[in-house]
C-alpha positions as CSV (number, residue, x, y, z in Angstrom):
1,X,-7.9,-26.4,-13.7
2,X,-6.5,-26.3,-17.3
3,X,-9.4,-25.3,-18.4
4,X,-9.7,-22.1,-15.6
5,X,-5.8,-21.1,-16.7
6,X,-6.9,-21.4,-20.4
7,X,-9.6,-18.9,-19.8
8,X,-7.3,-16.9,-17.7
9,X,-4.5,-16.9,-20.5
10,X,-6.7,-15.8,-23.0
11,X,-8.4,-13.0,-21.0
12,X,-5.0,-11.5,-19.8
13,X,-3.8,-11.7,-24.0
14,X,-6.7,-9.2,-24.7
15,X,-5.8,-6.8,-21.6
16,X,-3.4,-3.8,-22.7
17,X,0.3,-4.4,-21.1
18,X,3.3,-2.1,-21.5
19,X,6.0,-4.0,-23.9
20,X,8.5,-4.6,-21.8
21,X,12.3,-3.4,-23.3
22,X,14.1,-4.3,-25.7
23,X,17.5,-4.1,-23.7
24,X,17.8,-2.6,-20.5
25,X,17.4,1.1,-20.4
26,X,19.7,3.4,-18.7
27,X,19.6,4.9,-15.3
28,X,18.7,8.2,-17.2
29,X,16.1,6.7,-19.2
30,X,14.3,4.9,-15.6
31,X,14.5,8.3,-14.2
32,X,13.1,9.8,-16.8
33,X,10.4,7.5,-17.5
34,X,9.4,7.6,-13.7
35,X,9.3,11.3,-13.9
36,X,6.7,11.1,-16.6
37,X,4.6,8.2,-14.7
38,X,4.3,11.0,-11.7
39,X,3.3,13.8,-13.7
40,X,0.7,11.8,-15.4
41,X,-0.9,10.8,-12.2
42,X,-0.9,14.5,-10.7
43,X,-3.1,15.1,-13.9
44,X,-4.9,12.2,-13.5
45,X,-5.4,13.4,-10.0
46,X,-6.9,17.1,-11.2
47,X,-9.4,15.3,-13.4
48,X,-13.0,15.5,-12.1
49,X,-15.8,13.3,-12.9
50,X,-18.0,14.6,-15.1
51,X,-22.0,14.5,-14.6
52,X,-21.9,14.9,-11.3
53,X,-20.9,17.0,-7.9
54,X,-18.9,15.3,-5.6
55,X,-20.2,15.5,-2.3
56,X,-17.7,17.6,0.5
57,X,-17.5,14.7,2.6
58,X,-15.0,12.3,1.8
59,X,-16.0,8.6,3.3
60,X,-12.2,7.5,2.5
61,X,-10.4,10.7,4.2
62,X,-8.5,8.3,6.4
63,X,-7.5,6.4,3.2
64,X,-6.3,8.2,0.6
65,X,-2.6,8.1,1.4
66,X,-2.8,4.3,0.8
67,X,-5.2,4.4,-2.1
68,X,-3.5,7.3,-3.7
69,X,-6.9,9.1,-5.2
70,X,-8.1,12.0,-5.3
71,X,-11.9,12.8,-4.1
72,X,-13.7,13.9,-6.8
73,X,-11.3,13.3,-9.7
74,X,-11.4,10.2,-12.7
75,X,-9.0,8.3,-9.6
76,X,-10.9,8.3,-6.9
77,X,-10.5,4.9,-5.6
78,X,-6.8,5.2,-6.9
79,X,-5.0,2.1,-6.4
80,X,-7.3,0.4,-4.2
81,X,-9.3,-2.0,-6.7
82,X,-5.4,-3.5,-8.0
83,X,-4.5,-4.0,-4.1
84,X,-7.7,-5.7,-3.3
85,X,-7.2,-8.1,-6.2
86,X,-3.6,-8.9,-5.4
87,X,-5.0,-9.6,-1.5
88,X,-7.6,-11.5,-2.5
89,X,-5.1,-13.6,-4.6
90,X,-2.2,-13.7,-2.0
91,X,-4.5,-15.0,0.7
92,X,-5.7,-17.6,-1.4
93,X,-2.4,-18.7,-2.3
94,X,-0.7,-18.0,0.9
95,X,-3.6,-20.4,3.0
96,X,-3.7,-23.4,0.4
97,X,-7.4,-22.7,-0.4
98,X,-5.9,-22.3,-4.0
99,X,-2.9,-25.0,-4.1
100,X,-0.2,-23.4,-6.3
101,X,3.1,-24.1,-5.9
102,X,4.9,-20.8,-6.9
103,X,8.4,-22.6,-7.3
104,X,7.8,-23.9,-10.5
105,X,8.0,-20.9,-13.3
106,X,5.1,-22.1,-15.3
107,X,2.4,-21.6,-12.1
108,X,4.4,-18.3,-11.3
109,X,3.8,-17.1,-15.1
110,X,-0.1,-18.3,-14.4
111,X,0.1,-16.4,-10.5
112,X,1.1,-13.2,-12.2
113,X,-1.5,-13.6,-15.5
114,X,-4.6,-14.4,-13.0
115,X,-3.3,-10.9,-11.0
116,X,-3.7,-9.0,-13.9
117,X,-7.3,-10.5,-14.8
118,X,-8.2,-10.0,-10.9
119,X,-7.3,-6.6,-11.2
120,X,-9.2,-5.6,-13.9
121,X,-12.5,-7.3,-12.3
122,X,-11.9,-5.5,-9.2
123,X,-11.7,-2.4,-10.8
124,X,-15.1,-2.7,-12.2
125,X,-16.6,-4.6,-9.2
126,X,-15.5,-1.9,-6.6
127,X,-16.1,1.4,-8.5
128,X,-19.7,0.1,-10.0
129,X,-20.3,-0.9,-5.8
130,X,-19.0,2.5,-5.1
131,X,-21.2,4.1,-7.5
132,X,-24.2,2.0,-7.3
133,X,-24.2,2.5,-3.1
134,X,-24.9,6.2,-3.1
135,X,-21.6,8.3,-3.3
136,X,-22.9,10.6,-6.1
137,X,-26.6,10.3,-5.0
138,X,-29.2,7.5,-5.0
139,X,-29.6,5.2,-8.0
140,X,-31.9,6.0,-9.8
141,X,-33.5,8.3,-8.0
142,X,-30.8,10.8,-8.2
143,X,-28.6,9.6,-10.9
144,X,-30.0,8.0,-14.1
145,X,-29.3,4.6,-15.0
146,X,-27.0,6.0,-17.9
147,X,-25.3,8.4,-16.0
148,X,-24.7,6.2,-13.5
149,X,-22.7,3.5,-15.7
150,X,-20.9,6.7,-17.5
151,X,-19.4,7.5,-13.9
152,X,-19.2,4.0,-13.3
153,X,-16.9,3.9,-16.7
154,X,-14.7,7.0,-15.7
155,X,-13.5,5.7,-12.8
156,X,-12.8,2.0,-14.0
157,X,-10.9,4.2,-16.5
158,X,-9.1,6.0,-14.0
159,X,-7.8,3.1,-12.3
160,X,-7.0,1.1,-15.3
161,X,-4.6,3.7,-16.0
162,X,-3.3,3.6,-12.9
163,X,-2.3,0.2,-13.4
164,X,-1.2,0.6,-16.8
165,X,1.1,3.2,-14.9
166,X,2.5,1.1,-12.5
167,X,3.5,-1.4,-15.2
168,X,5.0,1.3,-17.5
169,X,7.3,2.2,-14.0
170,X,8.0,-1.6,-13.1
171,X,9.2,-2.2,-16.4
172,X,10.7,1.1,-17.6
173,X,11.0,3.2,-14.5
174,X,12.3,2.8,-10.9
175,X,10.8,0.4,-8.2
176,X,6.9,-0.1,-8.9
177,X,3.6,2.5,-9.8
178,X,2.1,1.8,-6.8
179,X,4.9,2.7,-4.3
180,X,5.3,6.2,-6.8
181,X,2.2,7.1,-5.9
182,X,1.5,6.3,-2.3
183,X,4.8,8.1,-2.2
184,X,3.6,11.2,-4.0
185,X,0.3,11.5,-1.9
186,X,2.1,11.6,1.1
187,X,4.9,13.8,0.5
188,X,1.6,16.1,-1.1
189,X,0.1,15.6,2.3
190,X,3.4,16.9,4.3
191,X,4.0,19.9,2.8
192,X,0.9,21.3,2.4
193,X,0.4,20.3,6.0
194,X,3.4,21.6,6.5
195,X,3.9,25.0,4.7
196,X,0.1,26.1,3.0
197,X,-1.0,29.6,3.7
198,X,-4.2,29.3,3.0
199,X,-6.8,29.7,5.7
200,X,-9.4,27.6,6.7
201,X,-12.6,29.1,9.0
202,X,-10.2,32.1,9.5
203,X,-6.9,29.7,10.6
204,X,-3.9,29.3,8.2
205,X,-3.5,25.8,7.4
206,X,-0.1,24.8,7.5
207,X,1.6,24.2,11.0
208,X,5.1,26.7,10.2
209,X,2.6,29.5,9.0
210,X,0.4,28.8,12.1
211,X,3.3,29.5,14.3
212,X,4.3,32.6,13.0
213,X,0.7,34.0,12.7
214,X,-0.3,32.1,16.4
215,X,2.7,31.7,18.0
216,X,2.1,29.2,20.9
217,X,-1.9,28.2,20.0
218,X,0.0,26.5,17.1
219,X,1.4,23.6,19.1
220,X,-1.6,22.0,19.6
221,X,-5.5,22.7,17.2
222,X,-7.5,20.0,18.2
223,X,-7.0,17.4,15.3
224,X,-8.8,19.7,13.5
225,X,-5.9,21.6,11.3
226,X,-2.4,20.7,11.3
227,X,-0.1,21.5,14.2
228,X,3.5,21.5,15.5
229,X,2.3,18.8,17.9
230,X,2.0,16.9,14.8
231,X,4.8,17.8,12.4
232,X,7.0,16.9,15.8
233,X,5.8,13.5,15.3
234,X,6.3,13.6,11.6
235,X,9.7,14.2,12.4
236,X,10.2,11.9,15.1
237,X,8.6,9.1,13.3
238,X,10.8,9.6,10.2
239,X,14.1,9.0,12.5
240,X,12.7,6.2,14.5
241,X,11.6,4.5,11.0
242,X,14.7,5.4,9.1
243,X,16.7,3.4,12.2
244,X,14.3,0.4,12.6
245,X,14.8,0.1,8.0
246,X,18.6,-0.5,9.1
247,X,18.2,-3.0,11.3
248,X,19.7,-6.1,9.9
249,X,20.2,-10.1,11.0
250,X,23.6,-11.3,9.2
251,X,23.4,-15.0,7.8
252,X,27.2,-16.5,7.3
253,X,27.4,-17.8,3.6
254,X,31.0,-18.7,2.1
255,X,31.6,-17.9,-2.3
256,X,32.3,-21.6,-3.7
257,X,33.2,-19.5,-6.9
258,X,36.6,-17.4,-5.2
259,X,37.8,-19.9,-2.9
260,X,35.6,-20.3,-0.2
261,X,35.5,-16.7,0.9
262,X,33.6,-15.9,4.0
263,X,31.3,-12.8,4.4
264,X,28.2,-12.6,6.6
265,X,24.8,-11.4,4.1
266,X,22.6,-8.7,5.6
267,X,18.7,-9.9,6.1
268,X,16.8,-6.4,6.9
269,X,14.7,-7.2,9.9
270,X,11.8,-5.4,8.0
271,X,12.3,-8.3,5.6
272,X,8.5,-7.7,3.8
273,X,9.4,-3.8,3.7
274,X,6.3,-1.9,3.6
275,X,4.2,-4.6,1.8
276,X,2.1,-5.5,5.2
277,X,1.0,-1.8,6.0
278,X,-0.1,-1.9,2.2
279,X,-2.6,-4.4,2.4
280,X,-3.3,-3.7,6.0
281,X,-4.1,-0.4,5.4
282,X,-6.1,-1.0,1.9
283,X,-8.4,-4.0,3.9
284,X,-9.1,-1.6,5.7
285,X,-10.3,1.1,3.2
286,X,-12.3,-2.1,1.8
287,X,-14.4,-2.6,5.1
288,X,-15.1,1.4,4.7
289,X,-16.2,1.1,1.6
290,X,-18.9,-1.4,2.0
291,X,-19.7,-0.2,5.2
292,X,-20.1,3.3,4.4
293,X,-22.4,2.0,1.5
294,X,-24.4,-0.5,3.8
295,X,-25.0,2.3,6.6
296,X,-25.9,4.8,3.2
297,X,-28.2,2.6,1.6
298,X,-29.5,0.9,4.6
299,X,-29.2,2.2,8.1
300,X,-33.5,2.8,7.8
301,X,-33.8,-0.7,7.3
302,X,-35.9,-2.9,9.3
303,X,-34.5,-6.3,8.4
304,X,-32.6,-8.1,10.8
305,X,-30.0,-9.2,9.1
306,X,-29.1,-6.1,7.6
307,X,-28.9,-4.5,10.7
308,X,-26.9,-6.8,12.4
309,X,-24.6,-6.7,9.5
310,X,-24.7,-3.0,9.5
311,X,-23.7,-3.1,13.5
312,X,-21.0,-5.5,12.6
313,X,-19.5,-3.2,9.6
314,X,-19.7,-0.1,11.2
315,X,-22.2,2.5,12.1
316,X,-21.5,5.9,11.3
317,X,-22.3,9.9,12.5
318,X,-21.5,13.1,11.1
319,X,-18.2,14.7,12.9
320,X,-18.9,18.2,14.1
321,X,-16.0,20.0,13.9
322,X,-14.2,18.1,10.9
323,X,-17.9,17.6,9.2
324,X,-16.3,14.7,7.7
325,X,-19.0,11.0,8.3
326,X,-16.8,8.7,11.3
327,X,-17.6,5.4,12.5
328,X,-19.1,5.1,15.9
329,X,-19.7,1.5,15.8
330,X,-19.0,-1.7,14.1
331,X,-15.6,-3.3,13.3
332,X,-15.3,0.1,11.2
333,X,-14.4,1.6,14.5
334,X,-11.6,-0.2,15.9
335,X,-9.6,-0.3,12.1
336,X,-10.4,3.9,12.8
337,X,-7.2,4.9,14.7
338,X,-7.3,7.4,17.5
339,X,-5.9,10.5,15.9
340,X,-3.1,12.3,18.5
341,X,-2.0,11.4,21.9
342,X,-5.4,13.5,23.0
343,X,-7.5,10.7,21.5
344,X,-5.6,7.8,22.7
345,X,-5.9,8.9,26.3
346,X,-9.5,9.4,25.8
347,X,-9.9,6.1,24.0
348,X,-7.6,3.6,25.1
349,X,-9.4,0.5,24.8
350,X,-10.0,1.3,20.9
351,X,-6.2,2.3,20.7
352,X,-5.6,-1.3,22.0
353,X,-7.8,-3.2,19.8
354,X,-6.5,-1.2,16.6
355,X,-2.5,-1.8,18.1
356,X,-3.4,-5.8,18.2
357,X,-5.4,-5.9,14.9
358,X,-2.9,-4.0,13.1
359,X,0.0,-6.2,14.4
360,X,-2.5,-9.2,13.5
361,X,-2.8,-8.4,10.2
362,X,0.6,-7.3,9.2
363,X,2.3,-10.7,10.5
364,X,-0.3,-12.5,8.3
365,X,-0.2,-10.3,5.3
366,X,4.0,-10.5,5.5
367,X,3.7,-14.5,6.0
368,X,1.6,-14.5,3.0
369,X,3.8,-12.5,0.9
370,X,6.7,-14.0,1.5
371,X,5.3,-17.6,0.1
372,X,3.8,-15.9,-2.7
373,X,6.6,-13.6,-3.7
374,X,9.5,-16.2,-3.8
375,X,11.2,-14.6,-0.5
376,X,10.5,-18.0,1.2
377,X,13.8,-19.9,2.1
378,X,13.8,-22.5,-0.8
379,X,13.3,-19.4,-3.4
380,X,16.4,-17.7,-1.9
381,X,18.3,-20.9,-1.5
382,X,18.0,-21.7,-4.9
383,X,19.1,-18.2,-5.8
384,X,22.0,-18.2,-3.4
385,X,23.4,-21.6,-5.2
386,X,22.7,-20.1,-8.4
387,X,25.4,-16.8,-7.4
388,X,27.9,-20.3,-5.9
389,X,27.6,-19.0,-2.5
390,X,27.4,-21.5,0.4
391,X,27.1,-22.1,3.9
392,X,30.5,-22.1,5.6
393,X,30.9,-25.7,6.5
394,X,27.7,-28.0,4.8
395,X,27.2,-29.1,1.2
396,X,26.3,-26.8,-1.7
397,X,22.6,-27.7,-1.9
398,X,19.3,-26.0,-2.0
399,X,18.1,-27.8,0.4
400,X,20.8,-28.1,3.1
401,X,21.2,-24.3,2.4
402,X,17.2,-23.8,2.6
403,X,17.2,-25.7,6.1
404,X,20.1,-23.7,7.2
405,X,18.7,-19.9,6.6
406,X,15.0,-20.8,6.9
407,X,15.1,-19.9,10.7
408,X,16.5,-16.4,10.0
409,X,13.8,-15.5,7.4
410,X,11.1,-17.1,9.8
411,X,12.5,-15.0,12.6
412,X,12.8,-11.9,10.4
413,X,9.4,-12.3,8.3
414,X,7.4,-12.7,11.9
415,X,9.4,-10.1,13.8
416,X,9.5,-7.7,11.0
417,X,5.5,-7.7,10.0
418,X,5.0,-7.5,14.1
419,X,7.5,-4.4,13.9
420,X,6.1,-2.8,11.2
421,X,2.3,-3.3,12.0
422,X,3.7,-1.7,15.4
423,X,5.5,0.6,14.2
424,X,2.6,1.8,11.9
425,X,0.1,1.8,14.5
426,X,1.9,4.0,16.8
427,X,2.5,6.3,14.0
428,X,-0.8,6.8,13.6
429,X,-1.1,7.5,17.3
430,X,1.2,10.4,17.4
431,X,-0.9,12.2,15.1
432,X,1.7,12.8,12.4
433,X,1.2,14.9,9.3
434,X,0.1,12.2,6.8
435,X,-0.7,10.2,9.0
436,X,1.6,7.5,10.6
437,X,1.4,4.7,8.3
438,X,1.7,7.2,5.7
439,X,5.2,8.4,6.9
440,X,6.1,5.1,7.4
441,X,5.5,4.2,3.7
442,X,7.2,7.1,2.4
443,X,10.5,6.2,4.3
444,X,10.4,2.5,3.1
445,X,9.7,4.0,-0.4
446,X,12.3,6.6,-0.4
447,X,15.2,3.8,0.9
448,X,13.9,1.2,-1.8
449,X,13.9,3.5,-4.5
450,X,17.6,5.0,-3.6
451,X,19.0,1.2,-3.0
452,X,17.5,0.7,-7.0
453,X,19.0,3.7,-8.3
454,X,22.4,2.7,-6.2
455,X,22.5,-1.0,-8.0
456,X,21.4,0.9,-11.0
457,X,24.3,3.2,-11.4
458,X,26.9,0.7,-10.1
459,X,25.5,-1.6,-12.8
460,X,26.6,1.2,-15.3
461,X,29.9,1.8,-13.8
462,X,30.7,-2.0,-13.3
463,X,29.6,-4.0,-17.0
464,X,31.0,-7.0,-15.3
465,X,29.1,-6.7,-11.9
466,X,25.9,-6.9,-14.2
467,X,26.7,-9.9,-15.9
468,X,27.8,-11.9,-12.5
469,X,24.6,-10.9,-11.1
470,X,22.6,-12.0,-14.4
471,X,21.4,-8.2,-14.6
């Protein structure tokens, strides 16, 4: 194992990282520095590949709010491969396949270095796959050898960035990269879903144009152009997200340090935020990807195997009226949600199986990432000593405290990735503008980034708050 963690350390001292400040910047300067992250990545975003055309249909529509690419452009797979790697890593972790106890500060250190090395290999791994299985042609039938690896190099250069981005933010910006730009591609999504006047097959686009120049064949178009149906459920989905983020469980602690004083702290029942629709949502992309590239490559295949693995995956048809490839078949199917009440009355069973899976997936994903992220109750025990608060009654311990507050963060870690896997899956169900999971983000986003900035400014207003917090 030393030897693994040497070989780690010394690959993570030759990747680029973003030198982390001096002394803490300003809430100006964050702002600022976050402001020049996003316009970055919309130019990142208007970068095509060069060396070849990008085909019309787009294998990772469904996708894209999560991955934050852009079909066609240097980002393509955005996000994804540094998503994947952190999965890969927190599933490891989180099951005890890789024992690593992420209490002590020296394995955390070695956690966070053997994220950054994962990342990097996943980058190459997934956009070489991506490459290699077909998307800009057969290789090399259709695309040389050479030009193959130079589009293979673009886009492991446009998702580098994107992680050199998301370090720049965590470091000198507000909140994290990768939350900036989910949050950006779906607020993108809305209002040109919203509000664009440009016409598609001889129908404006956005759903407020559409009512003025359709009136009432606005309300509802199918699934294939965006509709009041659907910007309803944009809006109703915002509300019933913004109440469920508010939803607190209040654990009784005492202050050792001014006199015992009593005060009950907050535990958000959607403890793991946003973190399970995240991975849920980018495992998901994953299956598509190497789906979409087995059913490419390989649906004439007469091997066995391969076609049982390709029935497993997914198999796929073209859509007529979207012209976009869908999955018929496979596991590809059921992690495909029924887009619009319409389609969940047509399809219940498959709305079921997605509901259950989704729910499945985001209890494990926020179990997992509570161990890994030092959420668990012996972290926050720890910290709560640390800040002399207590609970009301025992002794000022770790683990007397840990034992006391570990049922609440059970309760809310289970609860809250079952809510949010819920709520995420319905979401998707109503057909929203964005799609469901991508509203849901954007809310979660939007409150975490104005809690940062509202610690941020009372920081600056209250010198002394800062240094009792250790900030």
């Amino acid at each position: 194992m030393s030897l693994f963690r040497s070989l780690v350390a010394s690959i993570n001292r030759v990747i680029p990282e973003v030198e982390k400040p001096k002394q803490r910047p300003s809430l100006k300067e964050r702002l600022g520095w976050t402001a020049v992250v996003l316009f970055i990545y919309y130019i990142l975003t208007e970068i095509p590949i060069y060396g070849v055309q990008t085909p019309a249909t787009d294998i990772l529509s469904e996708f894209r709010v999560i991955f934050a690419g852009a079909s066609g452009s240097i980002v393509e797979l955005g996000i994804g491969p540094v998503v994947t790697a952190g999965i890969v890593l927190e599933l490891l972790v989180g099951s005890r396949i890789v024992p690593l106890d992420l209490t002590d500060p020296e394995n955390r250190i070695y956690f966070q270095q053997a994220q950054r090395v994962a990342a990097l290999v996943f980058i190459f791994l997934e956009n070489a796959a991506y490459v290699m299985g077909g998307r800009y042609g057969a290789v090399p039938a259709e695309v040389p050898w050479n030009l193959a690896a130079l589009v293979i190099g673009q886009l492991a250069l446009g998702s580098f960035l994107l992680m050199m981005l998301d370090d720049l933010v965590s470091k000198w910006g507000i909140g994290s990269g990768i939350s900036l730009f989910i949050l950006a591609g779906v607020a993108q999504r809305v209002i040109w879903g919203a509000f664009s006047p440009i016409k598609y097959q001889d129908r404006v686009v956005g759903a407020i144009p559409a009512l003025i120049e359709e009136g009432i064949d606005a309300f509802y178009r199918g699934g294939a152009l965006p509709d009041m149906v659907g910007l309803i459920a944009t809006i109703i989905v915002f509300l019933v997200v913004v109440w469920a983020y508010e939803v607190r469980v209040e654990v009784p602690i005492a202050f050792s340090k001014v006199g015992g004083q009593r005060m009950r702290y907050p535990l958000r029942l959607l403890y793991v935020s946003n973190i399970p629709i995240i991975f849920t949502q980018a495992l998901f992309g994953d299956v598509r990807i190497v789906s979409s590239i087995l059913w490419n490559k390989f649906s004439a295949s007469s091997n066995e195997i391969v076609r049982t693995l390709i029935s497993l995956l997914g198999e796929y048809q073209v859509d007529p009226v979207s012209g976009q490839t869908i999955p018929v078949g496979g596991l590809m199917y059921y992690m495909t949600p029924p887009n619009g009440p319409g389609a969940v009355a047509a399809y219940p069973g498959k709305a079921l199986v997605y509901l259950g899976l989704y729910i499945l997936l985001s209890i494990v994903f926020a179990k997992v990432w509570v161990i890994t992220s030092g959420m668990d109750a012996e972290s926050v025990a720890r910290q709560f000593v640390a800040q002399g608060m207590v609970v009301p009654g025992r002794r000022s311990s770790p683990r007397v405290l840990a034992e006391t507050i570990k049922g609440y963060i059970e309760a809310v870690t289970l609860l809250g990735g079952a809510l949010v896997g819920a709520l995420a899956a319905l979401a998707d169900f109503s057909g929203a503008i964005g799609t469901g999971s991508g509203i849901l983000l954007a809310v979660t986003i939007t409150a975490s980034f104005y809690e940062v900035i509202a610690k941020e400014r009372a920081l600056e207003l209250y010198p002394r708050l800062a240094r009792f917090l250790g900030a």
